[in-house]
VOBA-1610 file (N, C-alpha, C; in pm, whole numbers, padded with zeros to 5 digits, always signed):
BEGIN
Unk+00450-01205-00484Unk+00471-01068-00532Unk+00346-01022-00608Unk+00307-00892-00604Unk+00206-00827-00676Unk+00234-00750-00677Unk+00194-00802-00858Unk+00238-00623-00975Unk+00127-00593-00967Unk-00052-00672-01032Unk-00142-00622-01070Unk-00290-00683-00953Unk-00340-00572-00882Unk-00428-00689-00797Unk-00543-00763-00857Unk-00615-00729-00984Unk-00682-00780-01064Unk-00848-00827-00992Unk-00858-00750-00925Unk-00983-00754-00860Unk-01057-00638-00951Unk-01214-00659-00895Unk-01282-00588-00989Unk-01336-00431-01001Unk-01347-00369-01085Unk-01427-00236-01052Unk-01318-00157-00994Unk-01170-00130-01056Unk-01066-00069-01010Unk-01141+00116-01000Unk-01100+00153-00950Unk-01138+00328-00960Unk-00949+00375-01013Unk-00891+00341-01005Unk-00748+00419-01018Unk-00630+00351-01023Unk-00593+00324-01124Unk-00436+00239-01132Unk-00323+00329-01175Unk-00227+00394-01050Unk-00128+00465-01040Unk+00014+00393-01046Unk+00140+00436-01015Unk+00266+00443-01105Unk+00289+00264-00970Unk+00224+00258-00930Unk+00294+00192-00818Unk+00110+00149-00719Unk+00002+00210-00682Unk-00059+00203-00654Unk-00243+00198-00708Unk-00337+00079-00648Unk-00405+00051-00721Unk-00527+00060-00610Unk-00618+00112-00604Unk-00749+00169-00559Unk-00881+00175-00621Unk-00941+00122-00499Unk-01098+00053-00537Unk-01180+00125-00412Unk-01311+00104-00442Unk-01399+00233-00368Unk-01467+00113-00266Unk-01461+00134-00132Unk-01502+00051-00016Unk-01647+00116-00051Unk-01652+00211-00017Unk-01824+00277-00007Unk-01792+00413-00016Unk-01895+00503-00006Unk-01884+00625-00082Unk-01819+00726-00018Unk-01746+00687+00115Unk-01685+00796+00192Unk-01484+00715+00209Unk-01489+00597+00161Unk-01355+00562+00196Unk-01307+00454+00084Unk-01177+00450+00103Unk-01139+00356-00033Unk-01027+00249-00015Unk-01014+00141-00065Unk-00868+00053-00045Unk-00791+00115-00129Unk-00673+00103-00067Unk-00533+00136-00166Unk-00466+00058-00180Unk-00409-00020-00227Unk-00317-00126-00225Unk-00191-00075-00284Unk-00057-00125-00227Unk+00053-00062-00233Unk+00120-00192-00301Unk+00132-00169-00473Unk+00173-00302-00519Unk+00332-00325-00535Unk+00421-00427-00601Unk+00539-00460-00569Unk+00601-00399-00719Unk+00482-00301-00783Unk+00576-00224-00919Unk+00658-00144-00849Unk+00743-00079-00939Unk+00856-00002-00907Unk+00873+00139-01019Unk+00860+00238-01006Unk+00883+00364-01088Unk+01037+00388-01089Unk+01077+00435-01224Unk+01177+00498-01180Unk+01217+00616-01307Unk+01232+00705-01297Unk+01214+00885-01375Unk+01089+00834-01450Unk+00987+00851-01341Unk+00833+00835-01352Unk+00798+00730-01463Unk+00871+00604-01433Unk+00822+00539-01589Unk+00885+00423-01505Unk+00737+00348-01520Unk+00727+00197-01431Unk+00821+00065-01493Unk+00835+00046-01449Unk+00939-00073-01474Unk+00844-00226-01527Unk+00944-00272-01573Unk+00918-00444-01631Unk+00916-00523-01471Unk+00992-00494-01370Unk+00991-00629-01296Unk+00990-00561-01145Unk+00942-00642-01124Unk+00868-00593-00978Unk+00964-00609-00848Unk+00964-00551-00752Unk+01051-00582-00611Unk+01001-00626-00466Unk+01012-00771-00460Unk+00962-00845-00334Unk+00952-00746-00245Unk+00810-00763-00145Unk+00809-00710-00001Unk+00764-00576-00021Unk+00848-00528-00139Unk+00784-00369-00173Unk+00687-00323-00105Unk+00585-00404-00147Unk+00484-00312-00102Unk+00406-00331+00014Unk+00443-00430+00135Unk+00392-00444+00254Unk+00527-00312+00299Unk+00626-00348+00221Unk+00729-00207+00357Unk+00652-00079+00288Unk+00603-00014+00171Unk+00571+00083+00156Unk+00402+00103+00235Unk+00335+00018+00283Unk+00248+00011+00307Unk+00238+00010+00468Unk+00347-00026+00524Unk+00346-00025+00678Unk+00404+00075+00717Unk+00516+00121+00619Unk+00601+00231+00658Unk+00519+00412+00639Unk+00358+00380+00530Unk+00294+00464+00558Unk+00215+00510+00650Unk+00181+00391+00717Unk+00076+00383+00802Unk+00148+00449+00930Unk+00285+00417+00959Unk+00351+00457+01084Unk+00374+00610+01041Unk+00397+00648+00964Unk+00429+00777+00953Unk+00281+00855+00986Unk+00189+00813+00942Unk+00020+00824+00946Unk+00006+00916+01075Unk+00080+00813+01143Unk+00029+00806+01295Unk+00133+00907+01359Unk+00236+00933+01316Unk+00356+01001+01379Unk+00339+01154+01368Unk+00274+01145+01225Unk+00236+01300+01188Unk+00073+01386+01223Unk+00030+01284+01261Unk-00142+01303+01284Unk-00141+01440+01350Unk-00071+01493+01443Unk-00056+01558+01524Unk-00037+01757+01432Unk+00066+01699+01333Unk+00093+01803+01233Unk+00021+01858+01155Unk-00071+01754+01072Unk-00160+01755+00963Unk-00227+01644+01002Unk-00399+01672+00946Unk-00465+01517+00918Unk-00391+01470+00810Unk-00434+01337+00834Unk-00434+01225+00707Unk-00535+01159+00671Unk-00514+01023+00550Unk-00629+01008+00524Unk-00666+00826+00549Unk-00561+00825+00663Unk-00555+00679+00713Unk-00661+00634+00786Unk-00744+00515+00799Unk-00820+00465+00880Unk-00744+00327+00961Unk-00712+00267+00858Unk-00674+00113+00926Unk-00603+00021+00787Unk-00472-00021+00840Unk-00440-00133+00762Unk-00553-00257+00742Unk-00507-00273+00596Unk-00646-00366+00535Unk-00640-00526+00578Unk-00538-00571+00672Unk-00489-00671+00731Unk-00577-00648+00922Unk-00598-00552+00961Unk-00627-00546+01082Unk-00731-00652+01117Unk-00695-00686+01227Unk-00790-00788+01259Unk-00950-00727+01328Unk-00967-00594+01319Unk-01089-00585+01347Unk-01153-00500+01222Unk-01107-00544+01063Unk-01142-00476+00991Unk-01325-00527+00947Unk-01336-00676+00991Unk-01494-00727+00901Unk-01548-00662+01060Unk-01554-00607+01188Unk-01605-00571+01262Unk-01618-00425+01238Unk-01570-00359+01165Unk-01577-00211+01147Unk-01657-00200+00970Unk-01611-00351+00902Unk-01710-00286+00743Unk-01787-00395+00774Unk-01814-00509+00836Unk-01893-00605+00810Unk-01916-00690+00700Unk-01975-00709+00623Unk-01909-00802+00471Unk-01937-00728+00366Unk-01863-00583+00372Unk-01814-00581+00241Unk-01780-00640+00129Unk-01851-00605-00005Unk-01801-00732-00089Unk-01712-00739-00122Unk-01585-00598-00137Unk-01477-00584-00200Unk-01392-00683-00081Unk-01418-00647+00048Unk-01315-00634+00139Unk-01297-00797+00143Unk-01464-00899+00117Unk-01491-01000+00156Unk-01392-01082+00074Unk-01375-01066-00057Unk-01283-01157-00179Unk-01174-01110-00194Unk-01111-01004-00132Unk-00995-00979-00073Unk-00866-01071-00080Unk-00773-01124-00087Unk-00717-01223-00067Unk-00637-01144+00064Unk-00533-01231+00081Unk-00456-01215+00213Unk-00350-01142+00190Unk-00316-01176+00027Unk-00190-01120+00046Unk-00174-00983-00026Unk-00326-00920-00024Unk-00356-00780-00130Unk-00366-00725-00006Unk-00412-00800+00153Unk-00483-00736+00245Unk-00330-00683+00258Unk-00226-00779+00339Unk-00107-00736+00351Unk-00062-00630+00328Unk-00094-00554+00206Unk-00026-00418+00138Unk-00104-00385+00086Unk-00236-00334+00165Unk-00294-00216+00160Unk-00383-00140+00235Unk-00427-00053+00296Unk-00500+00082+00354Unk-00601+00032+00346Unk-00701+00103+00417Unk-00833+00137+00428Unk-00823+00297+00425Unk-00879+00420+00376Unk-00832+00563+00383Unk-00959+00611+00343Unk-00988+00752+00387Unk-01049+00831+00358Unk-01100+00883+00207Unk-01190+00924+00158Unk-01180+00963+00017Unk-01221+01115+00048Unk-01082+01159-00050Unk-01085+01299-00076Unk-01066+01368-00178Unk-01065+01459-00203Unk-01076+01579-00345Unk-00894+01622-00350Unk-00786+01528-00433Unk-00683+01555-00473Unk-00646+01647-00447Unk-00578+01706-00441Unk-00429+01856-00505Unk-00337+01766-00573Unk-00390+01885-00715Unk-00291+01805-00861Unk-00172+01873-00843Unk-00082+01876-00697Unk+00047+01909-00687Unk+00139+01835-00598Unk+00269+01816-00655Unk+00355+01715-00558Unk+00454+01777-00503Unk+00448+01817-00334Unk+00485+01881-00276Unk+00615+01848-00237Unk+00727+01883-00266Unk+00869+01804-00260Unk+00924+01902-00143Unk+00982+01894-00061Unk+01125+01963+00045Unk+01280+01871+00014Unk+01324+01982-00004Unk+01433+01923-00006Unk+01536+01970+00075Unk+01611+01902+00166Unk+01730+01957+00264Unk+01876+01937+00177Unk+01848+01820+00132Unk+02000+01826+00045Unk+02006+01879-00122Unk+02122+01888-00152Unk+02144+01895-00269Unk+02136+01767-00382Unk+02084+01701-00434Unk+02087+01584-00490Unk+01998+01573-00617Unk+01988+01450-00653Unk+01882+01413-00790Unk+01853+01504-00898Unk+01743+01540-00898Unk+01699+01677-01041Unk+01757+01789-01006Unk+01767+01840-00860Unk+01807+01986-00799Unk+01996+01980-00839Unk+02044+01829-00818Unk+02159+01851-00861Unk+02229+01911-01003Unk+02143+01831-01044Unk+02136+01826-01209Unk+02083+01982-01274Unk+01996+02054-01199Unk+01980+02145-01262Unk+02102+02249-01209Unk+02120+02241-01095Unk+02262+02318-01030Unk+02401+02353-01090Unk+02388+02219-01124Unk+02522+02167-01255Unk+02518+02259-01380Unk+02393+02285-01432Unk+02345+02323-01576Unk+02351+02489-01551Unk+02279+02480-01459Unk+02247+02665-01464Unk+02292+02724-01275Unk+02360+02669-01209Unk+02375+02704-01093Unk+02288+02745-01006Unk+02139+02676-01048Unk+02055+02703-00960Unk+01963+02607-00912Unk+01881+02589-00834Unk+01772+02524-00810Unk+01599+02559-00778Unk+01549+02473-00845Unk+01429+02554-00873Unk+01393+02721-00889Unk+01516+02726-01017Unk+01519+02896-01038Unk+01581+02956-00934Unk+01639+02933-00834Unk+01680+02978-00741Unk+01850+02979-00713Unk+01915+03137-00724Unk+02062+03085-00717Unk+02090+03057-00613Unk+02202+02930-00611Unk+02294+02907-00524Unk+02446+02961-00469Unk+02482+02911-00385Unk+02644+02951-00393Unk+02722+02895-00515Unk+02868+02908-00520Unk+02910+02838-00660Unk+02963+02725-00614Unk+02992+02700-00476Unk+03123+02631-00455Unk+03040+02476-00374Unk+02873+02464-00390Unk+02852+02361-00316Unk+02856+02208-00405Unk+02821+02070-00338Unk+02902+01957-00390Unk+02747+01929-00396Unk+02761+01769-00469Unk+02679+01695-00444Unk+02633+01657-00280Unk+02493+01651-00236Unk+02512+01597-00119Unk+02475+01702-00017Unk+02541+01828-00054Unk+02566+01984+00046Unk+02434+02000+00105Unk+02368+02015+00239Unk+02282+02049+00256Unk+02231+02208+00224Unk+02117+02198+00221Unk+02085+02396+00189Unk+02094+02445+00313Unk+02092+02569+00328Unk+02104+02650+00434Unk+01924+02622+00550Unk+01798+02601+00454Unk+01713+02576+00503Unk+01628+02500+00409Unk+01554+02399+00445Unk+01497+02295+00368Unk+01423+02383+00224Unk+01399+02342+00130Unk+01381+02446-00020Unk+01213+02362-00033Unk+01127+02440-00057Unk+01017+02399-00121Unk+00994+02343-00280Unk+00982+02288-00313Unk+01018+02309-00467Unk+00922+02188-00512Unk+00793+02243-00594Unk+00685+02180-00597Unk+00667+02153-00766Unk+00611+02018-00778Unk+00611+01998-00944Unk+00480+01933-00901Unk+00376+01964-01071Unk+00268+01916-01123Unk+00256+01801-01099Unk+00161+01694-01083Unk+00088+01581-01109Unk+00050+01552-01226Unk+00184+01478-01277Unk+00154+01413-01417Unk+00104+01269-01402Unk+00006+01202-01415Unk-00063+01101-01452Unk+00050+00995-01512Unk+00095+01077-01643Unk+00220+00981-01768Unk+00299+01116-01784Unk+00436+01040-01804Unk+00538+01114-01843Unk+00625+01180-01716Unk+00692+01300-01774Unk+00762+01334-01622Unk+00685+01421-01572Unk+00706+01420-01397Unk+00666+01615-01353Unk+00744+01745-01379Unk+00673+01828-01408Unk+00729+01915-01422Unk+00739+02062-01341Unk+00829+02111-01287Unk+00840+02205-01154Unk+00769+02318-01196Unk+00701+02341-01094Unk+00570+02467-01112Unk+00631+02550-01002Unk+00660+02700-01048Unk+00674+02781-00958Unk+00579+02829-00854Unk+00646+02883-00733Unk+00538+02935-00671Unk+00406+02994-00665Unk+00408+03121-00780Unk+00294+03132-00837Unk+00244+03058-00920Unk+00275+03023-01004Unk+00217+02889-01029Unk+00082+02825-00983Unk+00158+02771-00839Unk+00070+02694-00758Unk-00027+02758-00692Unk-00030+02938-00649Unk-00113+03000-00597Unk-00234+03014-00717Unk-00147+03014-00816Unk-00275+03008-00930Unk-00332+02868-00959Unk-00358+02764-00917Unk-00372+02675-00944Unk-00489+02660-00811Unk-00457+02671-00639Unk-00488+02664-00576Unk-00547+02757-00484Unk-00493+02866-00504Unk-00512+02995-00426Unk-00382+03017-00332Unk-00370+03122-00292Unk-00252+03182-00191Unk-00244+03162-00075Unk-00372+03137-00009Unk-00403+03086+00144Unk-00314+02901+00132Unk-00389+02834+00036Unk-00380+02695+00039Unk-00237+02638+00010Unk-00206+02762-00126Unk-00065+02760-00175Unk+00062+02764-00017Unk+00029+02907+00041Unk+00067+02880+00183Unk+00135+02787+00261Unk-00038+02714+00305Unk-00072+02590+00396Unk+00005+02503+00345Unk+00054+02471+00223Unk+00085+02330+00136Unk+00228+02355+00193Unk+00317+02485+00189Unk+00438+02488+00197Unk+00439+02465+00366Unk+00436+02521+00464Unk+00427+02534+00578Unk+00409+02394+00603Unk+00335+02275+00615Unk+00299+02167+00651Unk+00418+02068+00573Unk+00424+02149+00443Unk+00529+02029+00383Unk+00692+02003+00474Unk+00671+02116+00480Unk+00831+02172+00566Unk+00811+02141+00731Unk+00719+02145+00790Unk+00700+02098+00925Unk+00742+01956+00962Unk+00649+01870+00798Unk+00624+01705+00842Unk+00800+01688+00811Unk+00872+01742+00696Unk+01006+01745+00692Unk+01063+01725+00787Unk+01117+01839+00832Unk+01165+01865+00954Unk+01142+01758+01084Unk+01011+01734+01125Unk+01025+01665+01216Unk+01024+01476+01186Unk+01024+01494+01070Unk+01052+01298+00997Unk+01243+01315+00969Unk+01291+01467+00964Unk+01427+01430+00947Unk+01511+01418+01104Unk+01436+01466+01191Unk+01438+01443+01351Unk+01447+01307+01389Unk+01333+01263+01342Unk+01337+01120+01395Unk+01409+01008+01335Unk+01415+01010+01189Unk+01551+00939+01128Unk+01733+00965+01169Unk+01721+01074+01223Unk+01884+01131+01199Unk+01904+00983+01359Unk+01793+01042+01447Unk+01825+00973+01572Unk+01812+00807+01534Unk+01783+00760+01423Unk+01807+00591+01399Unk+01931+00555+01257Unk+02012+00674+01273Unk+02103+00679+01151Unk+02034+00683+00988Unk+01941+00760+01032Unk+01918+00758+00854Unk+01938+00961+00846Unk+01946+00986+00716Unk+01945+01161+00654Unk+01827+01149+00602Unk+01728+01187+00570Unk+01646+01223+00483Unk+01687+01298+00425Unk+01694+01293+00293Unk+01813+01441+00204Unk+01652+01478+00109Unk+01567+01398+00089Unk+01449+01484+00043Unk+01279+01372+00037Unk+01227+01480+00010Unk+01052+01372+00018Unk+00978+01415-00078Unk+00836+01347-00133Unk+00732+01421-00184Unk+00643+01358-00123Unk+00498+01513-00066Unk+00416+01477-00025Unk+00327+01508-00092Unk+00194+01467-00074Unk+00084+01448-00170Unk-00078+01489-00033Unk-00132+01611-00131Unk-00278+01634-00018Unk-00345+01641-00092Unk-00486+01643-00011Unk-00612+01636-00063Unk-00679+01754+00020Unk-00824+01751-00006Unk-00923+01872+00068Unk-01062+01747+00119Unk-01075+01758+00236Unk-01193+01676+00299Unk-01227+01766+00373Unk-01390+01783+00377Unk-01409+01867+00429Unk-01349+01965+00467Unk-01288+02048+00368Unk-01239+02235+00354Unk-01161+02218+00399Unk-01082+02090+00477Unk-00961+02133+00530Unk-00834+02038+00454Unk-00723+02059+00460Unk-00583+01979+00356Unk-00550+01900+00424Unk-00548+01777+00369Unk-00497+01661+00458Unk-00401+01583+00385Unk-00304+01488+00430Unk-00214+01410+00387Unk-00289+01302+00319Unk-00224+01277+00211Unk-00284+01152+00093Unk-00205+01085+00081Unk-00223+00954-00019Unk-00129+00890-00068Unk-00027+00789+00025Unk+00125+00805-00045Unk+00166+00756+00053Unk+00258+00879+00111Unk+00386+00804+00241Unk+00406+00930+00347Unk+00531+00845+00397Unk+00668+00924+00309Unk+00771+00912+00377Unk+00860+00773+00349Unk+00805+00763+00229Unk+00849+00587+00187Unk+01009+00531+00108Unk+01031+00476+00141Unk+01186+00476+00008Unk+01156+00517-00137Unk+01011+00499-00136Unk+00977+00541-00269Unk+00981+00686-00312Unk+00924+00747-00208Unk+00948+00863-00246Unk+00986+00983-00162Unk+01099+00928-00093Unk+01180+00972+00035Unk+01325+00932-00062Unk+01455+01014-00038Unk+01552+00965+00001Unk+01619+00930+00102Unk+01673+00850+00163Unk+01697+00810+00284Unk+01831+00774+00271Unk+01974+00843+00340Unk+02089+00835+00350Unk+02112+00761+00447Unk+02232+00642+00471Unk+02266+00602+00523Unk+02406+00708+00620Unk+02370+00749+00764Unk+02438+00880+00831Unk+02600+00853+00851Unk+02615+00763+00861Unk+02738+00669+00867Unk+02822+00713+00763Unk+02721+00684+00644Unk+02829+00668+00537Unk+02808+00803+00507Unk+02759+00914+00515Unk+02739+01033+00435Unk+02880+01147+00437Unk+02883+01156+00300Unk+02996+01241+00277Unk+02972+01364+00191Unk+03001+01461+00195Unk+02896+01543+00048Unk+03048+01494-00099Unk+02983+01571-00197Unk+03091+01552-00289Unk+03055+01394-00400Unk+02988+01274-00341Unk+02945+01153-00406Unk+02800+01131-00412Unk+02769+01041-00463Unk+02627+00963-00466Unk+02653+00859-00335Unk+02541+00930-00213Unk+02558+00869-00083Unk+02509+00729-00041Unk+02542+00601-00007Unk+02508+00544+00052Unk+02360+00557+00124Unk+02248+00425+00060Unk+02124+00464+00066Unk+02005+00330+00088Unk+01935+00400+00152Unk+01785+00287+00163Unk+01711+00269+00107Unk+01692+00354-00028Unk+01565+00419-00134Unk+01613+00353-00274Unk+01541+00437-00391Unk+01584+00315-00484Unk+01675+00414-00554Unk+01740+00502-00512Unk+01810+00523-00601Unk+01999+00454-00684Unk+01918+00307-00584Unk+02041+00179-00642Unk+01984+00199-00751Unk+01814+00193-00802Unk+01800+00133-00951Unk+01827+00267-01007Unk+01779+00373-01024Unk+01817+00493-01038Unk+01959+00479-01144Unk+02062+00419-01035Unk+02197+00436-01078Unk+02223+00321-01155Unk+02134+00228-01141Unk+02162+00109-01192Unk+02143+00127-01370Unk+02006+00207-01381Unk+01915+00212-01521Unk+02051+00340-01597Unk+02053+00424-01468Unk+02141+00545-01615Unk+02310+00482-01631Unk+02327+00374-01560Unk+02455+00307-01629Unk+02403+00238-01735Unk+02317+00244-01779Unk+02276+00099-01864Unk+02248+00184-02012Unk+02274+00354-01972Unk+02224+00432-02094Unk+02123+00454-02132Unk+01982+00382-02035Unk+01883+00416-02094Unk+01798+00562-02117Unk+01702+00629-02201Unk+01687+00711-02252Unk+01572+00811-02099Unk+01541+00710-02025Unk+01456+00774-01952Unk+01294+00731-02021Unk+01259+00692-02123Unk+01163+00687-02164Unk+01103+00551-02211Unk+00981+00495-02179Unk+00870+00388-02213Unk+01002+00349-02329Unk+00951+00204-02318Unk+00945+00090-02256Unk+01124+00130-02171Unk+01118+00085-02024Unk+01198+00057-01950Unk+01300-00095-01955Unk+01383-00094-01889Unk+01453-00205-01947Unk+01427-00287-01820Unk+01439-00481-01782Unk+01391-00489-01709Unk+01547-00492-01617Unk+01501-00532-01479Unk+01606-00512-01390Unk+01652-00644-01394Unk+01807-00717-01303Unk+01894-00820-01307Unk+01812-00845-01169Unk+01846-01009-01128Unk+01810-01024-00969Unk+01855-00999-00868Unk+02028-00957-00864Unk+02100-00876-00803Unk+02025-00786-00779Unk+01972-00665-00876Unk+01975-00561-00872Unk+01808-00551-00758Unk+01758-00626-00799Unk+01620-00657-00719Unk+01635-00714-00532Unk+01707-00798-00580Unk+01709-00860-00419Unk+01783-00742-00372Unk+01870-00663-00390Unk+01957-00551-00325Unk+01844-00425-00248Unk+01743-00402-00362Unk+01637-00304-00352Unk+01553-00365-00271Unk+01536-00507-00219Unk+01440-00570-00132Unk+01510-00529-00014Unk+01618-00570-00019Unk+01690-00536+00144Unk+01704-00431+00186Unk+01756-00309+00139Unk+01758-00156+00126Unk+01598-00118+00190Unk+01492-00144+00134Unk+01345-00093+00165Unk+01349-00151+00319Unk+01372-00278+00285Unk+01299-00322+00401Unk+01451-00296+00578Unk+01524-00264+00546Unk+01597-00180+00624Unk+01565-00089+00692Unk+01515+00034+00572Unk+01465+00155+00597Unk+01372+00098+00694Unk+01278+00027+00677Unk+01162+00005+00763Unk+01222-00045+00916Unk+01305-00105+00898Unk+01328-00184+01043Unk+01460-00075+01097Unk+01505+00026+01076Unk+01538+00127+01120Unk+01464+00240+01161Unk+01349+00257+01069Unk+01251+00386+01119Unk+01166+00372+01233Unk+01111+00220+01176Unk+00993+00171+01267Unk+01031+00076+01410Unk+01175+00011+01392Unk+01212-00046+01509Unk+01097-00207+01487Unk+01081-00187+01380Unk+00967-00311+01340Unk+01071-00408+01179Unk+00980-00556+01158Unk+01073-00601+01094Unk+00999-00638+00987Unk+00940-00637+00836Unk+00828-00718+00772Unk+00859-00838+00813
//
């Protein structure tokens, strides 16, 4: 398992992901076995994690290429990777099992915005529904449940917080942040890759009830970053079991989710750590998702 890859000359240690600079046009990402949960990383880590978040990006990479660029080159495991960098020094002291779970990718110029769609009713959108009958400022009907899908997938975009929580930035907002053309592009693409990733799950029994995607600007044009479509930051319903009205049967983590707010905790640093139940459950769940989406097995 790896929480920390501890190699040298890090450029970026994120909630879950840790990145180092190959050379001046591309970078490793490594997809480690931490775990976030209401943006605040956890004490104990979850086996496999991060080869399924790391394979399960790469396939989506490739599924969506067509929609939007991305910023994928090659899993850092490929066997023709010392034929494409040659002996890199980073790549060279590498171990095997950092290669396992992580990228080779493009380097690009961020968007400090996290582009969420949501088709169902659930998580924060529930919660604010409950409070003020709306979602992302937006009224609803009165009479929908937990679960209810919207009439059409909802854009609903929050800041890039580094620490602490995100916080939902309205539309203008984001045109002010980015401009109106880009602001646009961000919605349109977010809702496309939606749509056609909730296509291809429904047909292997999963719902996607919501996602966040993450872009960058390479050369003037917006491309997919990060990761893409993961339990991490996908919900993924089990179709079988879906009912509206409950907390649905699921592949993603919102076992720990449910696990942490039975436990009362406050939402805030220091996190409490997880049971091994609660871990081995979240190992199997991920790695499900994967061998349902991908038809592949870690």
């Amino acid at each position: 398992m790896i929480i920390d890859t501890n190699m040298p000359d890090i450029l970026h240690k994120g909630k879950v992901r840790d990145t180092y600079a190959v050379n001046d046009e591309t970078l490793l990402m490594v997809a480690t076995d931490r775990i976030s949960a209401f943006d605040v990383v956890l004490p104990t880590g979850i086996p496999q994690k991060g080869q399924v978040l790391n394979r399960i990006s790469a396939f989506w990479f490739e599924e969506t290429k067509d929609i939007v660029p991305n910023h994928f080159l090659c899993l850092a495991d490929s066997p023709d990777l010392k034929s494409n960098y040659g002996d890199n020094p980073l790549l060279a002291t590498m171990s095997s099992e950092v290669a396992g779970q992580a990228m080779i990718v493009k380097k690009a110029e961020r968007i400090d915005i996290e582009c969420i769609v949501r088709g169902y009713i659930t998580g924060q959108a529930w919660l604010e529904y409950q409070r003020n009958g709306t979602v992302w400022g937006l009224s609803m009907p009165s009479d929908m449940l937990e679960g209810t899908p919207f009439p059409e997938p909802l854009f609903t975009p929050t800041n890039k917080a580094e620490e602490g929580h995100d916080v939902n930035i309205t539309q203008a907002q984001v045109e002010d942040l980015v401009g109106k053309e880009i602001a646009n592009e961000l919605e349109s693409i977010s809702k496309q890759v939606y749509s056609f990733a909730d296509q291809h799950a429904r047909q292997r029994g999963i719902i996607l009830a919501d996602t966040k995607l993450e872009f960058g600007i390479l050369d003037g044009n917006i491309i997919l970053i990060d990761e893409l479509l993961t339990p991490d930051s996908s919900r993924f319903w089990n179709a079988e079991g879906y009912s509206p009205g409950k907390s649905q049967p699921n592949y993603d983590k919102q076992f720990i989710r449910d696990y942490l707010s039975n436990q009362g905790w406050n939402q805030e640093p220091p996190a409490p750590a997880l049971p091994d139940d609660v871990v081995l459950k979240t190992t199997e769940r991920y790695s499900e998702a994967y061998k349902l989406l991908t038809g592949e097995t870690i």
